[in-house]
C-alpha positions in Angstrom: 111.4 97.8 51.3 108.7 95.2 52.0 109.6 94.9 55.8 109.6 98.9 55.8 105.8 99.1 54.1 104.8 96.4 56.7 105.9 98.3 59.9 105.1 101.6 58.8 101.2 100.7 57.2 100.2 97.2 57.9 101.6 96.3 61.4 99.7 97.9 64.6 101.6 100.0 67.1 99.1 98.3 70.0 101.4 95.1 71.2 98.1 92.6 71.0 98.8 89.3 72.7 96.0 87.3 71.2 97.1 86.1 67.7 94.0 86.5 66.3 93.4 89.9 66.9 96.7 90.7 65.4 95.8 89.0 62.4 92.5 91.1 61.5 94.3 94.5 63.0 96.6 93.9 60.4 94.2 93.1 58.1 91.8 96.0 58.8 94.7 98.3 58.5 95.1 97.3 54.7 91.6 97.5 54.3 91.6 101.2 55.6 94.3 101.9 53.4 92.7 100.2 50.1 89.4 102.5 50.9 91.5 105.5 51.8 93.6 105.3 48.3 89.8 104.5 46.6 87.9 107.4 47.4 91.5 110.1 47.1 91.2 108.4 43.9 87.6 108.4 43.0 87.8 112.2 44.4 90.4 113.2 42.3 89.2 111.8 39.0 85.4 111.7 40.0 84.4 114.3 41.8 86.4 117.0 41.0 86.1 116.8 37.4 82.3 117.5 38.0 82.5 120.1 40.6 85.2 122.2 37.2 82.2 121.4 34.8 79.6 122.7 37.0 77.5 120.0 37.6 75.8 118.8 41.1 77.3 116.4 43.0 74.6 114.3 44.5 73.6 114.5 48.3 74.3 110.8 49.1 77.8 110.6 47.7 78.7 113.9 49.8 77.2 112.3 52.8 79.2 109.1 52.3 82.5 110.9 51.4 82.4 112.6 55.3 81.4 109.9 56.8 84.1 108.1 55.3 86.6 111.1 56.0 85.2 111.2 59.7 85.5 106.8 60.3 88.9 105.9 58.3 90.8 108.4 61.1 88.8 106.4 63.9 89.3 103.6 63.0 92.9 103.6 62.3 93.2 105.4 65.8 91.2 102.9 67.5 93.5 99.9 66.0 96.3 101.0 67.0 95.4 101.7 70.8 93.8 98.5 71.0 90.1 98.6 70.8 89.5 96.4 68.1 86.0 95.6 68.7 85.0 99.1 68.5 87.3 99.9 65.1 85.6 96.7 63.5 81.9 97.4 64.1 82.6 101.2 62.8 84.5 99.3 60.1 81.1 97.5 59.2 79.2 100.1 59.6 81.1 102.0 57.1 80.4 99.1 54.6 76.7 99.1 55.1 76.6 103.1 54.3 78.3 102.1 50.9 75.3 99.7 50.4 72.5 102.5 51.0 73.2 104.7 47.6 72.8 101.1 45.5 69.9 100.0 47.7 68.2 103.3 47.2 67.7 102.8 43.6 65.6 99.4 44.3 66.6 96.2 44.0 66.3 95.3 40.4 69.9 96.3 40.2 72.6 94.2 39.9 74.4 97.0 42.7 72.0 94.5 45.6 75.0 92.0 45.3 77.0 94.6 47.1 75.2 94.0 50.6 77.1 90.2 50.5 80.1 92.3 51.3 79.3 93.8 54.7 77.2 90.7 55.9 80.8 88.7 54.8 82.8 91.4 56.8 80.1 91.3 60.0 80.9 87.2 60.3 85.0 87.5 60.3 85.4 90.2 62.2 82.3 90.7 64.7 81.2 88.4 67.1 77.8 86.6 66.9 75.6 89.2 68.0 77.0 91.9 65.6 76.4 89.1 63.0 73.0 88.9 63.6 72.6 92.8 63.8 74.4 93.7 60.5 72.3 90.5 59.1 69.0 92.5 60.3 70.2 95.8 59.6 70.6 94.6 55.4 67.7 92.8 55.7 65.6 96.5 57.0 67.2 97.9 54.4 66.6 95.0 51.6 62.9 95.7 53.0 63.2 99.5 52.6 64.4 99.3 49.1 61.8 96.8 48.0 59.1 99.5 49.1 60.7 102.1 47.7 60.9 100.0 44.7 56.9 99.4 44.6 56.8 103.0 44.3 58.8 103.0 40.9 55.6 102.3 38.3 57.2 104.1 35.1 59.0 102.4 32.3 62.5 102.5 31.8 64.5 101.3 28.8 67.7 99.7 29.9 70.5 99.4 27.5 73.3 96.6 28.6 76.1 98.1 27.1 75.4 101.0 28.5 75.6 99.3 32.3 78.5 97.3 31.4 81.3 99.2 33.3 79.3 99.9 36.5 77.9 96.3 36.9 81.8 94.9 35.9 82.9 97.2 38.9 80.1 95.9 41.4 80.8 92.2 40.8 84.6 93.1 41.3 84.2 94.8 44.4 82.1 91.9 45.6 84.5 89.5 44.7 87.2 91.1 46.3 86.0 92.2 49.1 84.6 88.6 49.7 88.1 86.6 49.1 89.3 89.6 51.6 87.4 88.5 53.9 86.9 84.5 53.5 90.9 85.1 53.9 90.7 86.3 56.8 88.2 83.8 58.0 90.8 81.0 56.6 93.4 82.9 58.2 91.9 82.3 61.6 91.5 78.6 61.3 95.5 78.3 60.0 96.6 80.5 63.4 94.0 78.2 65.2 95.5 75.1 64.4 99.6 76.4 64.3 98.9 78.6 68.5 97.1 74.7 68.8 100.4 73.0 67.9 102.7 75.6 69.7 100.9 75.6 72.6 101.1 71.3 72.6 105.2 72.3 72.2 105.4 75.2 74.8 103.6 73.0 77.6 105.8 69.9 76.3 108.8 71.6 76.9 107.5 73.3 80.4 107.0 69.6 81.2 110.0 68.6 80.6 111.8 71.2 82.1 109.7 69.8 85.5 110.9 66.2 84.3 114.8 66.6 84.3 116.6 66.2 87.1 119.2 68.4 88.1 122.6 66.4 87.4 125.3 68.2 90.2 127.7 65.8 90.1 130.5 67.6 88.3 129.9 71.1 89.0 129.1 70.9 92.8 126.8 71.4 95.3 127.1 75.1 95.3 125.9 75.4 91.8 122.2 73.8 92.1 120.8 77.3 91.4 122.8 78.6 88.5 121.8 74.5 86.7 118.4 75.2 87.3 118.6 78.6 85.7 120.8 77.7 82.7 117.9 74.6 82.0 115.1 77.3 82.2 117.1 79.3 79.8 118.1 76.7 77.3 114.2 75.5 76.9 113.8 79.3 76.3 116.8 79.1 73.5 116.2 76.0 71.9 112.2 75.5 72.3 111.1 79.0 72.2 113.1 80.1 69.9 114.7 83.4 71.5 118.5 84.4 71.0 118.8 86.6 73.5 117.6 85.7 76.8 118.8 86.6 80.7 117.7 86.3 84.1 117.3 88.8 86.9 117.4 87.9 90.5 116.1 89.8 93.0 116.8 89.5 96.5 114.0 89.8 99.3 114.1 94.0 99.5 112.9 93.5 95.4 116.8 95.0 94.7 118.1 93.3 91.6 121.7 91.5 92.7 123.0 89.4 89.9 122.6 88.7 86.0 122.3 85.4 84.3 123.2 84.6 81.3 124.3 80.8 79.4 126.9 80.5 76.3 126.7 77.0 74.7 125.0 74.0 76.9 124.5 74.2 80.6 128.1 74.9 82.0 128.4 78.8 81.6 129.4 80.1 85.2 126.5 83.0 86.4 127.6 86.4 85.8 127.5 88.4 89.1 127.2 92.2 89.4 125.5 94.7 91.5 122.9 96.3 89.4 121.4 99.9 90.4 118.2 100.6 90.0 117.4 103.2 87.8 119.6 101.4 85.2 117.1 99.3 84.7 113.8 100.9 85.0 111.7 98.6 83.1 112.7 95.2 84.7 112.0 97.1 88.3 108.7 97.9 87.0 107.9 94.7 86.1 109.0 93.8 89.8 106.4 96.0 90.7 104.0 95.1 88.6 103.9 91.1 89.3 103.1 90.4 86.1 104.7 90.3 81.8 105.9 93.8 81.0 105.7 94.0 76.8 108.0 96.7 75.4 107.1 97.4 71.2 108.7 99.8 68.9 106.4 102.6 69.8 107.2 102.6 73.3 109.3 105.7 74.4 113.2 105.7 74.2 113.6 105.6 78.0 111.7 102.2 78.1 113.8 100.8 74.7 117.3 102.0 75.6 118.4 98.5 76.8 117.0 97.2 73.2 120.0 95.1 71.6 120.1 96.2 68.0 117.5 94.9 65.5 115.2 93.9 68.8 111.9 95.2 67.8 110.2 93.6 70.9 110.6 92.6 74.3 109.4 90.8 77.6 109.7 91.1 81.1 108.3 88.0 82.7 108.4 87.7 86.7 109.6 84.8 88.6 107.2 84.4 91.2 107.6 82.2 94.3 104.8 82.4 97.3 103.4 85.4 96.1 107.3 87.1 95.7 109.4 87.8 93.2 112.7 86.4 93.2 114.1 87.0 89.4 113.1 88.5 86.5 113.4 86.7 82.4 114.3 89.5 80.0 113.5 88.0 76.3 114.4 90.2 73.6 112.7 89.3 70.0 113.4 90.8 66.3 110.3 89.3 65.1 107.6 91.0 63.4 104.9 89.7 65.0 105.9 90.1 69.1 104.7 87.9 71.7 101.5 86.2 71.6 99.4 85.8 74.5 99.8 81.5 74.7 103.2 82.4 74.2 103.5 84.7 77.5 101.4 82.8 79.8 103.8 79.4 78.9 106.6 81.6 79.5 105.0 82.6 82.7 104.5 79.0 83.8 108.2 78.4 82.8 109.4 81.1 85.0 107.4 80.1 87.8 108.4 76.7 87.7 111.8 77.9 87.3 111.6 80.1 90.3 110.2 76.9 92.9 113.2 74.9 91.4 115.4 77.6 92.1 114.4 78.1 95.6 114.3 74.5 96.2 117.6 74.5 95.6 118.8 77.1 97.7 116.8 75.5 100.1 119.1 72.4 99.6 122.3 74.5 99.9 121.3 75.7 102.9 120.6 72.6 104.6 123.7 71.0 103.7 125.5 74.4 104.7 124.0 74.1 108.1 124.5 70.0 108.3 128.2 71.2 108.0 128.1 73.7 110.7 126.6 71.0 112.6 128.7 68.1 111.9 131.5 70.4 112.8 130.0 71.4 115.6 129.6 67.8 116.4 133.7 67.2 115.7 134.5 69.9 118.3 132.1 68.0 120.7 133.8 64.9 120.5 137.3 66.7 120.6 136.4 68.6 124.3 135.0 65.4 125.3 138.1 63.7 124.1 140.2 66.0 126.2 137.9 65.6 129.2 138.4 61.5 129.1 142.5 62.6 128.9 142.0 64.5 131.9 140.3 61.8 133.2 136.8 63.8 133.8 133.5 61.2 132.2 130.8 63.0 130.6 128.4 61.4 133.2 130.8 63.2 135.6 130.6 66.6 134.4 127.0 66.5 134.3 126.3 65.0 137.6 128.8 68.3 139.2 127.0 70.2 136.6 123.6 69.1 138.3 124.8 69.5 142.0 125.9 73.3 140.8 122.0 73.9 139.8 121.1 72.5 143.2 119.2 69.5 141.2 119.6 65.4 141.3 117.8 65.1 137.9 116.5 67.5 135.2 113.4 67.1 132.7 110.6 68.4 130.9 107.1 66.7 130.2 104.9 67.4 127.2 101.4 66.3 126.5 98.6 66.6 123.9 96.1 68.1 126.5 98.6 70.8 126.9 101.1 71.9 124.4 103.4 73.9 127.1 106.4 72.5 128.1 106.3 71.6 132.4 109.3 71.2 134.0 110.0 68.4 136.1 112.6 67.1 138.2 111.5 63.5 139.0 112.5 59.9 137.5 109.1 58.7 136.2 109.2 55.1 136.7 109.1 53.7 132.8 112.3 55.9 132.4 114.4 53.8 135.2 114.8 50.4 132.8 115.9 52.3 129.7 118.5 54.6 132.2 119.4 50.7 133.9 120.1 48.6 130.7 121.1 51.1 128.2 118.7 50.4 125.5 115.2 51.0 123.9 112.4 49.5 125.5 109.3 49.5 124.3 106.3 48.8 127.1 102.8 47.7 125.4 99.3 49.4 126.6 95.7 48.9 125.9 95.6 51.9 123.6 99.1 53.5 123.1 102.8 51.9 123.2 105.8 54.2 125.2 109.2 54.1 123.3 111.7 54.3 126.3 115.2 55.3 124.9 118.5 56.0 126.4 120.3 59.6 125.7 124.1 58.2 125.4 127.0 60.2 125.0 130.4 58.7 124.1 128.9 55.4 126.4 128.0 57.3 129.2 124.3 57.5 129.6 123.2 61.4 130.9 119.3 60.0 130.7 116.4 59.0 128.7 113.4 60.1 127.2 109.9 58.2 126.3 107.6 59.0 123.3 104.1 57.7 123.4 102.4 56.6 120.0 98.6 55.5 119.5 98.4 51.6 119.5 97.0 51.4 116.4 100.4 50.1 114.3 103.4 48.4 115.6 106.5 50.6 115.6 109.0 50.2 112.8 112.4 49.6 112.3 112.8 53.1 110.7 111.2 54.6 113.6 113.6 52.8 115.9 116.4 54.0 113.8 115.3 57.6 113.8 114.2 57.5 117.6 118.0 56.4 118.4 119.5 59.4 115.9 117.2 62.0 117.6 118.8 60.7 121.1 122.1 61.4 119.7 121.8 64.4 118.2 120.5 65.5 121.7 123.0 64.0 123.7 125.4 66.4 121.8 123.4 69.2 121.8 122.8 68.8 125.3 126.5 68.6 125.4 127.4 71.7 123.4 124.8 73.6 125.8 126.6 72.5 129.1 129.9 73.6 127.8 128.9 76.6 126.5 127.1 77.6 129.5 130.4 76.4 131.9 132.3 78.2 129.7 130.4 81.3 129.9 130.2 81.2 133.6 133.9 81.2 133.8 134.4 83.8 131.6 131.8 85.5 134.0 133.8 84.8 137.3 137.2 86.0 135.5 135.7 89.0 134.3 134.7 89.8 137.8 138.5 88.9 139.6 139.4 91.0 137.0 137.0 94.1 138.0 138.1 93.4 141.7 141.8 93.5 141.4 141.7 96.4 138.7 140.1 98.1 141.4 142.1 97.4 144.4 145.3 98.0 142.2 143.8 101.6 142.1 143.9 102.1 146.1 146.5 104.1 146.9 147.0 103.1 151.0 146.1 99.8 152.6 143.0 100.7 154.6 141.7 101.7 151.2 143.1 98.4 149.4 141.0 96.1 152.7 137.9 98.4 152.5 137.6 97.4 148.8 138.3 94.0 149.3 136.1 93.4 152.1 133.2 95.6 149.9 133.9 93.4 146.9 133.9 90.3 148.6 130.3 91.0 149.7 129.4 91.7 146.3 130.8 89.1 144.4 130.3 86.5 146.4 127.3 87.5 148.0 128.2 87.3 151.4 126.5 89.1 154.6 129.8 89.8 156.5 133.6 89.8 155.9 136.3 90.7 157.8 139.9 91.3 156.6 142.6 90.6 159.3 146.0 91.1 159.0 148.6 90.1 161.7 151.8 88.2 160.0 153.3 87.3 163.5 150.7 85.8 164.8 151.8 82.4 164.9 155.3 83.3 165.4 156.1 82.2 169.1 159.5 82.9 169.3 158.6 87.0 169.9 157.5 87.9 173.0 153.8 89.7 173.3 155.2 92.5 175.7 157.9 93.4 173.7 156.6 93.5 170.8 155.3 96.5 169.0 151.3 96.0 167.3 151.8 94.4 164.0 148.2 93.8 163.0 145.8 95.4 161.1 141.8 94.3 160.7 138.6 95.3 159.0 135.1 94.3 159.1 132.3 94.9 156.5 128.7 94.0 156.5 126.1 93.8 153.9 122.7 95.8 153.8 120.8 92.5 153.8 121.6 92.0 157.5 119.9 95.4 158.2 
């Protein structure tokens, strides 16, 4: 029953993200209702009595019962669509038009009291300018009253008793409306210092989350991403205090692919489904939108359908990474009070951090995939050039014929910082020769720079060698050594791969075209057609100028006279349009 009269009269239907505000809406709504209940009250038994008997109701508490009738609406419309500010400076000014029928009768009443009420109200709930405006505003009317008052020169007998109920009502209405407000102000200070602590407990626990490292051991390499996500989630759990709690991903079209959720600790496998779209309307509009997506119980059914049971509230925080978002936290709250605004924006730094780690990650995956592919690449390397030594072919071998098929002693290219484009070159600079002659890194010492000369080896055959040249200002480590050497053999295979591949392409080129040819001459039905094909194909493959086709099978066979014999030979000649 008590939860029931708080959400239907006491909580807002705006989703305000600063605590604060939420506090006084909630308090201004009571306030409204206390007023509202008053003057039905005060009309019912007040008013209307009079009106039966006949009697005149005075001008000033007509003109304060419509003004009231016109701001309580207002105000209660402006809370709850989330202009506060506006509802609490009508909200005072409704105060100070209860002061003016009191104030109008001078200020030898004890009704003046009443103005402390307003001025109390003005310094909770306005900032410091309306402060100061509601203080001047009582003080012109203070001012008007006391002139008014001058005015007054008649004597009137005052009887106590007779003043005892209204004064009794006066200095309750002060004294309530005061501890209303001095509650609120005391309210304030308590949500001051408990967002202070939570904030100190949300940023802990985003630190830590930055401070743990990623243990992979038992679950695998593959499974980097899904430990980053289950940490994110459990700080949500445990430190922000959210049950339910899942992760989005999006991929890079901003289509959502998979769904995480975690059971108990870190070791619940990602659950992986395709998703469609316009399933889940609200988290693709929080894609959209780049930013926390707040969904309250007054939103419209199409936006709350995913709403577990008993969820009152929800967020939709992005994962952004470089401007992008790669996943989207769905928190789902049955709390009373929603999400505060320190709340979201830890949450946001949370998620963000979450989605670097994440990427990072794949990242990581991705380079050990392709070190894989590489290192398997590299075993097939060594296997052809295993079979090549068998067959008794060298690596230095194959690339020398490889060399004299491009027509080439030596190949190189030469790079520079006065020009970034690569020049190709087919010369032996001279500082090259040593490191090609002994084999190993030598380093030759200038005035201003130092030349790294090191051998490109492959399998102990050297191919060539290449120079770096670094500024004289620090002698060259033994890391640098190390990595110079690894770089030589990484391109000493690559190199490697790239011949092979290209030989073997080229073959597969030549076959193709046999193939072309004798499918074609298979086609030919007689044997003029069969050598006119040939001798046309020849030109063309080959790229010869002239061919001729002779065939004579007893031409070397002496045992056959020449006049007796009958012509057994047949011949054709071709020739290419590039000797025209």
């Amino acid at each position: 029953m008590k939860r029931w009269f708080n959400n239907t009269f006491l909580t807002p239907r705006f989703p305000y993200e600063n605590t604060f505000e939420h506090h006084r809406a909630s308090w201004l709504l009571a306030m409204l209702w206390i007023i509202a209940v008053a003057w039905l009250a005060w009309f019912i038994f007040g008013i209307v009595p009079q009106l039966q008997q006949g009697n005149a109701v005075p001008l000033q508490t007509i003109a304060t019962f419509v003004i009231t009738l016109i701001a309580v609406p207002v105000i209660f419309r402006w809370i709850h669509r989330g202009q506060l500010s506006y509802a609490a400076f009508v909200f005072v000014g409704l105060l100070i038009t209860y002061t003016i029928p009191i104030l109008s009768a001078g200020l030898n009443s004890s009704g003046v009291a009443i103005i402390l009420v307003p001025l109390i109200a003005a310094s909770t709930l306005l900032n410091k300018r309306g402060m100061l405006g509601t203080t001047g505003l009582l003080i012109l009317l203070a001012s008007i009253a006391a002139i008014r008052q001058t005015q007054l020169t008649a004597a009137e007998t005052i009887v106590p008793a007779d003043t005892v109920g209204t004064d009794f009502s006066l200095i309750l209405i002060v004294l309530i409306g005061s501890l209303g407000f001095l509650y609120v102000a005391v309210g304030n200070i308590d949500i001051i210092a408990r967002s202070a602590l939570r904030n100190e407990r949300f940023l802990r626990s985003v630190g830590r989350f930055n401070t743990q490292e990623t243990q992979t051991g038992e679950l695998g390499q593959l499974d980097q991403e899904v430990v980053v996500l289950a940490r994110s989630l459990n700080i949500v759990h445990n430190d922000f205090g959210y049950i339910f709690a899942q992760i989005y991903l999006v991929d890079g079209r901003g289509t959502i692919t998979r769904r995480v959720r975690t059971g108990l600790g870190e070791r619940q496998s990602a659950i992986t489904e395709e998703i469609e779209d316009d399933r889940l309307p609200i988290v693709n509009e929080a894609i959209q939108a780049r930013e926390p997506i707040l969904v309250t119980p007054y939103d419209t059914e199409s936006r709350r359908d995913y709403f577990l049971p008993s969820v009152r509230y929800g967020a939709l925080i992005p994962m952004i990474y470089r401007g992008q978002v790669v996943g989207v936290l769905d928190l789902q709250s049955v709390s009373e009070d929603g999400f505060a605004s320190d709340e979201l924006a830890a949450l946001q730094l949370l998620m963000n951090q979450t989605a670097t780690s994440m990427m990072q990650a794949r990242m990581i995956t991705e380079l050990r995939q392709r070190l894989l592919e590489q290192e398997e690449n590299a075993m097939s390397l060594q296997t052809q050039l295993y079979d090549l030594e068998r067959r008794g072919v060298a690596p230095g071998t194959s690339w020398a014929t490889y060399l004299e098929g491009r027509g080439k002693t030596a190949l190189g290219f030469d790079t520079s910082p006065d020009n970034a484009e690569i020049t190709l070159a087919h010369d032996l600079p001279d500082h090259l020769r040593p490191a090609l002659e002994r084999g190993e890194v030598i380093i030759e010492q200038h005035d201003d720079r130092q030349i790294m000369n090191i051998p490109i080896r492959l399998r102990d055959q050297i191919l060539g060698a290449m120079a770096f040249t670094i500024n004289n200002t620090r002698p060259i480590t033994e890391q640098q050594l190390d990595l110079a050497n690894r770089v030589a053999e990484r391109l000493a295979l690559a190199l490697e791969n790239a011949r092979l591949f290209e030989q073997s392409r080229s073959q597969a080129l030549r076959e193709q075209k046999a193939s072309e040819v004798t499918s074609m001459l298979i086609r030919a039905t007689d044997v003029d057609t069969v050598m006119q094909l040939a001798a046309e194909s020849f030109n063309e493959a080959l790229g010869a100028i002239y061919t001729r086709i002779h065939i004579e099978p007893n031409a070397l066979d002496t045992t056959t006279s020449d006049d007796d014999a009958p012509p057994q030979a047949a011949s054709i000649e071709t020739e290419s349009e590039q000797m025209s």
